[in-house]
SEVODREN-200117 format. One record per residue (C-alpha): residue number from 0; residue in one letter; x, y, z. Coordinates in Angstrom, 2 decimals, m for minus. Last residue first. Layout:
# residues N
+------+------+---------+---------+---------+
! resi ! resn !       x !       y !       z !
+------+------+---------+---------+---------+
!  NUM !    A !       X !       Y !       Z !
...
+------+------+---------+---------+---------+
# end
This chain:
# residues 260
+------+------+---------+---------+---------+
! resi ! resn !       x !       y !       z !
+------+------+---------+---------+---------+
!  259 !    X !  m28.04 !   m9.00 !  m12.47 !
!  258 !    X !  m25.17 !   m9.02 !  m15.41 !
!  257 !    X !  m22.89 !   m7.64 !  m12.43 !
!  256 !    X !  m19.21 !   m7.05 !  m14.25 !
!  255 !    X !  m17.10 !   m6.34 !  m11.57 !
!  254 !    X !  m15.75 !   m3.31 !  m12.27 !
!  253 !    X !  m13.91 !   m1.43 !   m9.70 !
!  252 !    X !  m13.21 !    2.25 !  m10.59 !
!  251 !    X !  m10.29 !    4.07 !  m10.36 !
!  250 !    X !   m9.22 !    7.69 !   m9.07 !
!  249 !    X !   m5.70 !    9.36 !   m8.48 !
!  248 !    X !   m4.75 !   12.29 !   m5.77 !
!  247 !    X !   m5.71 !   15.67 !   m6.75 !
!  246 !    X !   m7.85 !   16.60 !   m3.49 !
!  245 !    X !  m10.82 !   18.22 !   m5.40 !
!  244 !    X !   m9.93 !   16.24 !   m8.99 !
!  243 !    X !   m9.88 !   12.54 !   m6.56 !
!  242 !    X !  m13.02 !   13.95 !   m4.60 !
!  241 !    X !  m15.10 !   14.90 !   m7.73 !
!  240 !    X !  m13.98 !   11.56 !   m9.53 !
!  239 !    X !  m15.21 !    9.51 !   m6.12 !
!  238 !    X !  m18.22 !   11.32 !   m6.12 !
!  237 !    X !  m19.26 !   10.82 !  m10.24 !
!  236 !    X !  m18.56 !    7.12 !   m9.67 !
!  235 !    X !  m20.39 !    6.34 !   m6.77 !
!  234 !    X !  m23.34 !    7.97 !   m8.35 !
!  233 !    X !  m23.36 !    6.25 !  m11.64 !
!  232 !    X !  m22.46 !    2.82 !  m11.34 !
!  231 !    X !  m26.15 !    2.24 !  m10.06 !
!  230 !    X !  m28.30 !    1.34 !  m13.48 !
!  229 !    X !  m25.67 !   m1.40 !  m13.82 !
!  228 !    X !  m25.95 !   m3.08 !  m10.72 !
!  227 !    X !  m29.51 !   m3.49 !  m10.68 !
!  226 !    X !  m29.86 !   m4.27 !  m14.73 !
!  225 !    X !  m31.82 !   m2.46 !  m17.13 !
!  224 !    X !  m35.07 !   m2.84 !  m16.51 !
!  223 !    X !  m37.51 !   m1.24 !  m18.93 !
!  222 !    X !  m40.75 !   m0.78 !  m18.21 !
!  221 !    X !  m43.15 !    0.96 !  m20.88 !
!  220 !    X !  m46.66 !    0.56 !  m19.69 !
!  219 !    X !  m50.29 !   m0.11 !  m20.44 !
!  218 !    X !  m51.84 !   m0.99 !  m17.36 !
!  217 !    X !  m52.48 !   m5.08 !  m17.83 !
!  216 !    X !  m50.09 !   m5.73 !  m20.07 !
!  215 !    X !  m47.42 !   m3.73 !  m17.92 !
!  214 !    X !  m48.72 !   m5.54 !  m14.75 !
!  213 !    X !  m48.08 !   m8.90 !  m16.29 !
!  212 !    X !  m45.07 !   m8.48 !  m17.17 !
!  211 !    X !  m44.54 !   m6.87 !  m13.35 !
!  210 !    X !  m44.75 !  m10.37 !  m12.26 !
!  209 !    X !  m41.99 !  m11.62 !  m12.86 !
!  208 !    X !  m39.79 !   m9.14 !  m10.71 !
!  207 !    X !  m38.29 !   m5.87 !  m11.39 !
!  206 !    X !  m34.45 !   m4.66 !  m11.53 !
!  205 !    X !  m33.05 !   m1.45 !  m12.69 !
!  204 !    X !  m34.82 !    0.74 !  m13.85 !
!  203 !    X !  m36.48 !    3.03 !  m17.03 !
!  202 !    X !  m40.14 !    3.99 !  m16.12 !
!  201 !    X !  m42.70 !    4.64 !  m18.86 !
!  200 !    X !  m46.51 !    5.14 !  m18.51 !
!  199 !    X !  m46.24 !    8.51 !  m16.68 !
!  198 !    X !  m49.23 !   10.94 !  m15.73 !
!  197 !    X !  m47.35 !   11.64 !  m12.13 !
!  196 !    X !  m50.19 !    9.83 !   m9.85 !
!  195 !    X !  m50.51 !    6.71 !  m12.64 !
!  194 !    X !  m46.67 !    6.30 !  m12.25 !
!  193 !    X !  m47.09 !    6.01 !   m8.51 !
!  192 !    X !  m48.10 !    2.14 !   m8.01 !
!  191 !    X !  m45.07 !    1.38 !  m10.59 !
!  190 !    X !  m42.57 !    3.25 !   m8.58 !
!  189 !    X !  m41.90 !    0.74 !   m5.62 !
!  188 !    X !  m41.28 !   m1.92 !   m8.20 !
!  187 !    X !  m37.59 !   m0.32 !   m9.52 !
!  186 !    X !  m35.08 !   m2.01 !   m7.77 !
!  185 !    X !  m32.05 !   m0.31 !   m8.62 !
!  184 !    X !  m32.30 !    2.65 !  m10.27 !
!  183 !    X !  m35.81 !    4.38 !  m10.47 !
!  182 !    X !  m36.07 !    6.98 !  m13.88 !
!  181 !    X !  m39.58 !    8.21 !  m14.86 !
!  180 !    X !  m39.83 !    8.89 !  m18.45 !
!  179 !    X !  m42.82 !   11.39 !  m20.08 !
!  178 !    X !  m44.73 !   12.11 !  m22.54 !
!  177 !    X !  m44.41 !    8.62 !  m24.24 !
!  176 !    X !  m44.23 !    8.26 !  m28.04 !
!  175 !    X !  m44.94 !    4.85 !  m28.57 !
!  174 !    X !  m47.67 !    4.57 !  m25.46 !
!  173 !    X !  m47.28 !    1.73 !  m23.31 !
!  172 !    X !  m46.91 !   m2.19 !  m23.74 !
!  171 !    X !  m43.22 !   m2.58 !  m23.95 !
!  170 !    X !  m41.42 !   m4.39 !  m21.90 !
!  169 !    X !  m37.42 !   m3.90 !  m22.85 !
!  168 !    X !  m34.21 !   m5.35 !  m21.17 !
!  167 !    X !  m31.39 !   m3.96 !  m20.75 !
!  166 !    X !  m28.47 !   m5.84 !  m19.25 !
!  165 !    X !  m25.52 !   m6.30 !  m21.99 !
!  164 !    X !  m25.81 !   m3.66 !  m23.90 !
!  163 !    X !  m26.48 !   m1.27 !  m21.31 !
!  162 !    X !  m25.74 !    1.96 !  m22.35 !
!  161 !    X !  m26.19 !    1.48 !  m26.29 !
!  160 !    X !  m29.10 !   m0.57 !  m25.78 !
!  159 !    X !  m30.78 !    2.11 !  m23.44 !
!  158 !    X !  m30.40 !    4.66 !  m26.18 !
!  157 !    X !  m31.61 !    2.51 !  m28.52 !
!  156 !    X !  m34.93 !    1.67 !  m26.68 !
!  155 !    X !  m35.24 !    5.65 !  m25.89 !
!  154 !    X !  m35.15 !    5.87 !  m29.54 !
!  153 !    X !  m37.76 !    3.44 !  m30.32 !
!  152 !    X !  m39.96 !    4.86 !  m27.89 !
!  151 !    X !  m39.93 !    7.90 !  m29.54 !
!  150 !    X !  m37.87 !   11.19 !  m28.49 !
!  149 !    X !  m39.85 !   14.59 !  m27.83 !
!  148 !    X !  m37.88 !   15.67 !  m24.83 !
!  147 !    X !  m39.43 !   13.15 !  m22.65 !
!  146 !    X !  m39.59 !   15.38 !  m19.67 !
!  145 !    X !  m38.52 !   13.59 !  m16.58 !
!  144 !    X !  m39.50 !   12.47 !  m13.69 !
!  143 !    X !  m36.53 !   11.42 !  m10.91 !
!  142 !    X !  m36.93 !    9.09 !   m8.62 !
!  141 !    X !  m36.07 !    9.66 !   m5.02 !
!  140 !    X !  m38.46 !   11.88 !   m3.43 !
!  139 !    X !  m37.29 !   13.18 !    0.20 !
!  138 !    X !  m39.91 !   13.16 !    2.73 !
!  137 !    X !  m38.99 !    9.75 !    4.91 !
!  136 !    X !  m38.88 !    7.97 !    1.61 !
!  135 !    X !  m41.05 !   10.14 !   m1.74 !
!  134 !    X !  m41.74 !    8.96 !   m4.45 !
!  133 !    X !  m41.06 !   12.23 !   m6.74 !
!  132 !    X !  m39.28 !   14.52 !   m8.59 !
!  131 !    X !  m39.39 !   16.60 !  m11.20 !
!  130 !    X !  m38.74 !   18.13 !  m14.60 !
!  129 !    X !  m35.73 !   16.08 !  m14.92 !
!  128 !    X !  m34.59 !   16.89 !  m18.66 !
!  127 !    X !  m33.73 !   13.73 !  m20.86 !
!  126 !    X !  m30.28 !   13.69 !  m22.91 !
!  125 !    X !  m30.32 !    9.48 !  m21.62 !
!  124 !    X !  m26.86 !    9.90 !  m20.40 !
!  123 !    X !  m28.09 !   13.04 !  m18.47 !
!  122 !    X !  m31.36 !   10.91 !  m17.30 !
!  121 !    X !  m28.78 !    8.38 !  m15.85 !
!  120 !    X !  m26.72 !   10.81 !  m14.13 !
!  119 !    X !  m29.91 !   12.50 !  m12.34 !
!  118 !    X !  m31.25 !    8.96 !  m11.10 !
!  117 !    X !  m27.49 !    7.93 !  m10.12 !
!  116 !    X !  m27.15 !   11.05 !   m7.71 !
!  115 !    X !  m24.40 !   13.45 !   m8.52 !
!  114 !    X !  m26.74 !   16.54 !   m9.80 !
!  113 !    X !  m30.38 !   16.03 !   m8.28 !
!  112 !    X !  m28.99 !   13.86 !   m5.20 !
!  111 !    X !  m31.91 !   11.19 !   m4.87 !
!  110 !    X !  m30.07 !    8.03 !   m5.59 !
!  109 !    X !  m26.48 !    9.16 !   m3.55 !
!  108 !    X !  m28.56 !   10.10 !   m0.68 !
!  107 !    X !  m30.59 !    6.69 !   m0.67 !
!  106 !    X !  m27.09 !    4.40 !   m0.70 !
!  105 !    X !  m23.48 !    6.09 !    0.27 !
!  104 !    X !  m21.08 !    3.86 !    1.75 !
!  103 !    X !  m17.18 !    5.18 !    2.51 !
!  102 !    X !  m14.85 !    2.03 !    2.61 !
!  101 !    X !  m11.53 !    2.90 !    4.05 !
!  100 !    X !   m8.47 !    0.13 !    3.23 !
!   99 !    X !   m5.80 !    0.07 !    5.51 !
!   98 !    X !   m4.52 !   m3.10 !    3.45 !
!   97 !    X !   m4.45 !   m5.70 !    6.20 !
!   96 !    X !   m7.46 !   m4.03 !    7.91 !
!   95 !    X !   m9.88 !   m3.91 !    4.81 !
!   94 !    X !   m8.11 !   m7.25 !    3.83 !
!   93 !    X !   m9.05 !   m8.51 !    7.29 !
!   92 !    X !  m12.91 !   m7.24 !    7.44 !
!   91 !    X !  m13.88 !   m8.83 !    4.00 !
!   90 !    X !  m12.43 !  m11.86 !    5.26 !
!   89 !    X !  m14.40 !  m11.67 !    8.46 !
!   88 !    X !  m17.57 !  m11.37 !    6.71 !
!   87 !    X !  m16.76 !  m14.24 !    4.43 !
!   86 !    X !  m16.80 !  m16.54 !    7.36 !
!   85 !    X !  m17.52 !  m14.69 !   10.57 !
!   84 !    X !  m18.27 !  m11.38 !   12.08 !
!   83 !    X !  m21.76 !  m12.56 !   13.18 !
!   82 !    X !  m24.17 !  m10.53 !   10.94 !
!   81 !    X !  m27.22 !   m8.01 !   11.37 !
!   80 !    X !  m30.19 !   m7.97 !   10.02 !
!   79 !    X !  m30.46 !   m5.33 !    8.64 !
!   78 !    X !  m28.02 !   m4.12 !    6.49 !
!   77 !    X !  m24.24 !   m3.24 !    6.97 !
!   76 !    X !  m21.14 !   m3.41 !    5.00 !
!   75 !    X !  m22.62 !   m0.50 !    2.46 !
!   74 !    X !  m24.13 !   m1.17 !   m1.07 !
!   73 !    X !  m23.36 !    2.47 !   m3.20 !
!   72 !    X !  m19.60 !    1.82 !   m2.49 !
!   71 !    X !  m16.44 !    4.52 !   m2.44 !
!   70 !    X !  m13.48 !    3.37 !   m1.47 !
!   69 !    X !  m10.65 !    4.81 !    0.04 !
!   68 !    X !   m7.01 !    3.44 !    0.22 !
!   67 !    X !   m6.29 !    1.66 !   m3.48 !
!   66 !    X !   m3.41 !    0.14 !   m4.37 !
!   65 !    X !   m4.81 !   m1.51 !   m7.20 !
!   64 !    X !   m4.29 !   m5.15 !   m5.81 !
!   63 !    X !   m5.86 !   m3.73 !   m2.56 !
!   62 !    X !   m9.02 !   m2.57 !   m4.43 !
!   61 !    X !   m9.24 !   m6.32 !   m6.06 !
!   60 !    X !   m9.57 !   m7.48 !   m2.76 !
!   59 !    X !  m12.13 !   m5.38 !   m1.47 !
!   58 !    X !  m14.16 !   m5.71 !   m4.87 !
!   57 !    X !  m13.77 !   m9.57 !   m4.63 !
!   56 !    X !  m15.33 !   m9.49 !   m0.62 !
!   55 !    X !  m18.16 !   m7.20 !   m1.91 !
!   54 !    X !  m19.12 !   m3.78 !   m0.70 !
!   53 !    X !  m20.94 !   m3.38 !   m3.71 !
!   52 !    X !  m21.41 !   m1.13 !   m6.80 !
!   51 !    X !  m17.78 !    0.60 !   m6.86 !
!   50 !    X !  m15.36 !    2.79 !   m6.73 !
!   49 !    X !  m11.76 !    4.12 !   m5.93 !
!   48 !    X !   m9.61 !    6.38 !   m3.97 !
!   47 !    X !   m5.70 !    6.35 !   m3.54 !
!   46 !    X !   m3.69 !    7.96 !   m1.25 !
!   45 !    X !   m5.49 !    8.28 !    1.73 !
!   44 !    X !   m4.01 !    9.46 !    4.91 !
!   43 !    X !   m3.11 !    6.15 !    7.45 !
!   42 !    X !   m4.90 !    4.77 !   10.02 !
!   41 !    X !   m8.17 !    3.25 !    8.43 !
!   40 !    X !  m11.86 !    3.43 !    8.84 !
!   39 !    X !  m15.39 !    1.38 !    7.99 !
!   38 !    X !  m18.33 !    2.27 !    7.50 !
!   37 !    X !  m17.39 !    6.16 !    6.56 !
!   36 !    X !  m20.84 !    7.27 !    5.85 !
!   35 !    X !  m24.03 !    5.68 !    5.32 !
!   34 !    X !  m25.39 !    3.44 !    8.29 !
!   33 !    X !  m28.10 !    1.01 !    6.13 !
!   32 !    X !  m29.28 !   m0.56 !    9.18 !
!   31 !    X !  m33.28 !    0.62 !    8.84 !
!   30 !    X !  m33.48 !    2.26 !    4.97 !
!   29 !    X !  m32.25 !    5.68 !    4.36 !
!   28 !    X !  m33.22 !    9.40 !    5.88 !
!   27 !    X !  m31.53 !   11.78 !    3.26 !
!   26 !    X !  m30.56 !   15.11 !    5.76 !
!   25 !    X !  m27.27 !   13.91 !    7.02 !
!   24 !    X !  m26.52 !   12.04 !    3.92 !
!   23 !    X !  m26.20 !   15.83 !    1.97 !
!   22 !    X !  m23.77 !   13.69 !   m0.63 !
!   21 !    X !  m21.22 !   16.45 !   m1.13 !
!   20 !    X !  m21.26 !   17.45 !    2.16 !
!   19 !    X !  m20.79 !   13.52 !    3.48 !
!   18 !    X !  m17.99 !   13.39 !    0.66 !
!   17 !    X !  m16.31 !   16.43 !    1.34 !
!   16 !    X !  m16.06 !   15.67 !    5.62 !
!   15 !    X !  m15.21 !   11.99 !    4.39 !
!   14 !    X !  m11.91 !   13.43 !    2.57 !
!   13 !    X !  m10.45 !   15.79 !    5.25 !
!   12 !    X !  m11.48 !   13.27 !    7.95 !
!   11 !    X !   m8.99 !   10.63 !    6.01 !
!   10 !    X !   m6.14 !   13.35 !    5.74 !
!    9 !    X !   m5.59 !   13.54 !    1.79 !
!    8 !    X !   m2.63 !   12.43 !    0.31 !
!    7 !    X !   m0.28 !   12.93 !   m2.53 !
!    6 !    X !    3.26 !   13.11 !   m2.22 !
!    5 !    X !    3.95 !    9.64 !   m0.65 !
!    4 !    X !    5.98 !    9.26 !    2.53 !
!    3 !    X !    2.95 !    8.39 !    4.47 !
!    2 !    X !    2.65 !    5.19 !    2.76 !
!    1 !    X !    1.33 !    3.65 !   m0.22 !
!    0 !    X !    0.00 !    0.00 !    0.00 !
+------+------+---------+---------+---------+
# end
């Protein structure tokens, strides 16, 4: 790992004080045992910050191949419930330690935030305008609404084919030319009971289940699920680049290839 000695570095509190501003967390309530933050610490300055999806044993390991000191994850260390320190738990624990590796979690605030957030990235790489927001957790909406922009279905479908050529997936029993697109990374079923509310019959996500086919059919929409993982690279990835060009010190991110 690099040490103290090295030109560039960052004191650890330095770095999480920009990320936790950057994110707002302290004012995005998230999901029982989700702890965003710094999860998990480290002695040294940081030298090196990467990121990625999950908070994974392989990520871990493959950030101390690469050196790197901070990372960045959208899927924390801890969920309810909670876990014994044991089996792959511990190992992701000892490389953290072994390789005085900090991992820095950021879920809810980093899908709602209207410039960083994955919801707002995605609609930029889409060329669609947010016009709003909305279902709302704990007050704060976190999918984004937004204005068509004139495009067809058909070229929203190759849009989404060009960004995810490997995970999208199209159901497609709304309108042609939809009015609007409502974006929901991630799992995307807690937005289908609100399109009707926001005058929407097309939502672009990440995951659904089975029987959402049969919901489309049934209410006329447009769903598109893209892939979990790969509708979420987006927000860990635009932080970590702000903090590497804020505090100059290198940036990577950690692909792991997800198909799910």
């Amino acid at each position: 790992m690099p040490t103290d000695n090295d030109s560039a570095a960052v004191p650890l509190e330095t770095l999480v004080q920009f990320c936790d501003e950057r994110t707002r967390r302290h004012s995005v309530k998230d999901f029982p045992g989700a702890l965003n933050g710094l999860q998990f610490g480290k002695r040294n300055p940081v030298h090196k910050i990467a990121a990625a999806v999950d908070s994974g044993l392989e990520p871990f390991r493959e950030a101390a191949r690469r050196n790197v000191d901070f990372l960045i994850v959208h899927h924390g260390l801890f969920w309810n419930p909670q876990q014994p320190v044991t089996g792959t738990i511990y190992e992701k624990y000892r490389v953290l330690l072994e390789n005085d590796i900090a991992v820095y979690s950021c879920h809810l605030p980093l899908d709602a935030h209207p410039e960083i957030g994955n919801n707002a990235r995605l609609a930029a790489k889409l060329n669609l305008p947010i016009e709003n927001w909305f279902l709302e957790y704990e007050g704060v909406p976190i999918a984004a609404l937004c204005d068509s922009h004139n495009i067809t279905r058909s070229e929203l479908t190759a849009r989404l084919r060009m960004l995810f050529p490997r995970t999208y997936t199209g159901i497609e029993f709304g309108s042609p030319t939809p009015r609007r697109v409502a974006i929901l990374t991630g799992s995307g079923r807690s937005a289908l009971s609100a399109l009707a509310a926001v005058d929407c019959d097309t939502l672009v996500t990440g995951e659904l289940r089975e029987e959402h086919f049969n919901a489309a059919q049934e209410n006329r929409w447009n769903l598109y699920p893209c892939g979990h993982y790969a509708t979420e690279v987006f927000g860990v990835t635009a932080l970590a680049q702000e903090a590497s060009a804020r505090f100059k010190i290198p940036y990577e991110f950690i692909e792991m290839g997800c198909p799910l």
